[in-house]
C-alpha positions as CSV (number, residue, x, y, z in Angstrom):
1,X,135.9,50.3,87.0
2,X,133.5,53.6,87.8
3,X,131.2,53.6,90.3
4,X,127.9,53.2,88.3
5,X,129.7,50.3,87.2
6,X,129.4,48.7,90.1
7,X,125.9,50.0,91.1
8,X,124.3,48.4,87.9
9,X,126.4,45.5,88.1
10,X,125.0,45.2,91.7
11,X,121.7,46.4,90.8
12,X,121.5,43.7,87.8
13,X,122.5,41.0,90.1
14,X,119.7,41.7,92.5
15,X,117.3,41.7,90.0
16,X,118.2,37.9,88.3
17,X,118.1,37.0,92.0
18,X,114.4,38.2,92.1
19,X,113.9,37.1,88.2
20,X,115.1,33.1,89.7
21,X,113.1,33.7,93.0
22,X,110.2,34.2,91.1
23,X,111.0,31.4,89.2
24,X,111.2,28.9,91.9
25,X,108.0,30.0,93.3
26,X,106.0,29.2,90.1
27,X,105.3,33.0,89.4
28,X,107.3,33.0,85.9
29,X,107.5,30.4,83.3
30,X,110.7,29.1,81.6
31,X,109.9,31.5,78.3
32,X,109.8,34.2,80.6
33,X,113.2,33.2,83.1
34,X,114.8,32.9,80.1
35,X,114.0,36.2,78.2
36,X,114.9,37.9,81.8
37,X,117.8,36.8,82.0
38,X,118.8,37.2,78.8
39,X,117.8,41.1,79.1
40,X,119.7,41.1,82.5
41,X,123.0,39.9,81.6
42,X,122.8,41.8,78.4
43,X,122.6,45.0,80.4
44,X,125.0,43.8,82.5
45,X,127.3,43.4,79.8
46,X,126.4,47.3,78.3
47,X,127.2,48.6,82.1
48,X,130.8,46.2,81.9
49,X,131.5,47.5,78.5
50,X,129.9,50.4,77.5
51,X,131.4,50.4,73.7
52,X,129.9,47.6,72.8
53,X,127.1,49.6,71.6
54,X,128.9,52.0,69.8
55,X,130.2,48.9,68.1
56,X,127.1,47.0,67.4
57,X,125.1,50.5,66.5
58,X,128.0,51.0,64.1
59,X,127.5,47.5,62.2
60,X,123.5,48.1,61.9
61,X,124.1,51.9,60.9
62,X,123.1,53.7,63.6
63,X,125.4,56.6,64.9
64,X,125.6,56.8,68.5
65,X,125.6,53.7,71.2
66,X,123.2,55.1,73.6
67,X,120.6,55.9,70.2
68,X,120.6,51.7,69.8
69,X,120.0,51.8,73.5
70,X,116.7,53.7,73.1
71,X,115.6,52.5,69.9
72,X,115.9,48.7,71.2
73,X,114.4,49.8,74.6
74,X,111.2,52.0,73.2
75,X,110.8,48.8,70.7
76,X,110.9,46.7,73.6
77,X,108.7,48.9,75.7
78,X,105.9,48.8,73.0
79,X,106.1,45.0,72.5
80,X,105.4,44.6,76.5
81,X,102.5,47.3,75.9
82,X,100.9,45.5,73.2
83,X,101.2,41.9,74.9
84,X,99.7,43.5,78.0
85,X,97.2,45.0,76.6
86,X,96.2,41.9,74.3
87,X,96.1,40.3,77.9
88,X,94.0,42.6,79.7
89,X,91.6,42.2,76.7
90,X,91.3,38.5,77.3
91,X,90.8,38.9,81.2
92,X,88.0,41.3,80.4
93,X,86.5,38.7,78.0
94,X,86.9,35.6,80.2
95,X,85.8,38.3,83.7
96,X,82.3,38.8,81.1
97,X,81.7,35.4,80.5
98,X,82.0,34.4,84.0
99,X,79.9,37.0,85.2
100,X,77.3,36.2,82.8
101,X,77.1,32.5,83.7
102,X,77.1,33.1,87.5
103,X,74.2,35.6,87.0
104,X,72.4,33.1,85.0
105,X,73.0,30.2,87.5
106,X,71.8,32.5,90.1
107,X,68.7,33.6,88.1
108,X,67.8,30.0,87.9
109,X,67.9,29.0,91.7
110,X,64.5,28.7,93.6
């Protein structure tokens, strides 16, 4: 086992402990635990055995290992974009709404 083995392996592990910590604490939903872990251990298995990917990119016809890797990752990235943005949308909406009726119940008081 090489070195950055054990770093991301470490590193991974650390970061399902904060994934469950937040967890406990209310902060994250099941959906949410769930999809992080899955992601963790995933990577954690690419860091444990790195041909996988050459494996899997060769069954879905894609050349190199580490060109799945980005592909998945910059799909992944965009998804988390566009649900964050859809969110921040919402919050503006619901932050307008609010504002309005708190101006209009302070317009109203003698």
């Amino acid at each position: 086992m090489f070195l950055i083995q054990i770093l991301l392996v470490v590193f991974f592990l650390f970061a399902l402990s904060k994934v469950i910590g937040r967890f406990r604490v209310g902060d994250l939903g099941l959906a949410g635990v769930v999809g992080w872990v899955l992601f963790w251990v995933a990577a954690m298995v690419v860091a444990l055995l790195p041909n996988s990917t050459a494996r899997l990119a060769e069954f879905v016809g894609i050349g190199r290992g580490a060109d799945l890797v980005v592909y998945v990752a910059l799909a992944g990235i965009f998804f988390i974009i566009f649900k964050l943005i859809v969110k921040i949308e919402i919050l503006n909406r619901e932050i307008t709404k609010l504002t309005r009726k708190i101006s209009l119940q302070d317009r109203n008081k003698p």
